[in-house]
N, C-alpha and C positions, 0 to 999 in steps of 0.2 A: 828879216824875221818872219815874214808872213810865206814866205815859200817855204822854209824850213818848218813852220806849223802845217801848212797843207801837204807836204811829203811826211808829215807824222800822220795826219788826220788819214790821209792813203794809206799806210801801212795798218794802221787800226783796222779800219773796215775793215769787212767779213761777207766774203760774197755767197750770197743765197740761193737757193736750188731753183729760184724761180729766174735769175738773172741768166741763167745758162739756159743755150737755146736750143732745140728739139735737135741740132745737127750735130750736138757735143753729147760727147757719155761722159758720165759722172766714175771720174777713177776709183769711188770708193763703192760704186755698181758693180761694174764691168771693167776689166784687164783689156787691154789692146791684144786683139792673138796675134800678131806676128813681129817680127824686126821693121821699120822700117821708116820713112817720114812721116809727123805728124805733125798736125798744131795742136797748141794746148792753151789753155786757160789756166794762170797762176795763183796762186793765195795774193797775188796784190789785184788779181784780175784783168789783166795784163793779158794781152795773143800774142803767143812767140812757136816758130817754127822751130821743132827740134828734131834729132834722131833719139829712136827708142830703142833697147835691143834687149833682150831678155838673153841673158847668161849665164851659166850654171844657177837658175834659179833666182837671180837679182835681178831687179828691174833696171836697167839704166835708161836715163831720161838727159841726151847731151845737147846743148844748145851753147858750147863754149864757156866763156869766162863767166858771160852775161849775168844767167841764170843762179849761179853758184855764189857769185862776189855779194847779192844781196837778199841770197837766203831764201828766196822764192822755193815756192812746192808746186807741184804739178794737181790741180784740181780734178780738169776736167782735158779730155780729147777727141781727135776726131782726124780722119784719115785725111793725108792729102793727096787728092784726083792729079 
């Protein structure tokens, strides 16, 4: 019972502009300008390596099943060297 409350109490949470760090842009800043890999910060705040591609004007944000199976949003990114 008590891991099924702290995986709620995780999904609650609400990550703050001050937790993201001076190497991340804030997706609702600034757009990524190109196609390509990135890391991102998610609404559960979470770092996951994904592909980005912007196509006919839609942003797509693909990191597989991972990302999609539990509903995660892409907060924050930042290029990967």
């Amino acid at each position: 019972m008590d891991n099924e409350q702290n995986l709620n109490n995780a999904e609650n949470q609400q990550l703050n502009i001050a937790d993201v760090s001076s190497c991340f842009y804030l997706l609702s800043e600034i757009k990524p300008p190109k196609n390509g890999k990135y890391e991102v910060i998610t609404s559960r705040g979470r770092v996951v390596k994904i592909n980005y591609e912007l196509f006919l004007g839609n942003e797509i944000w693909e990191a597989g099943y991972e990302l999609h199976e539990i509903n995660e949003s892409v907060v924050a990114w930042r290029f990967i060297k």
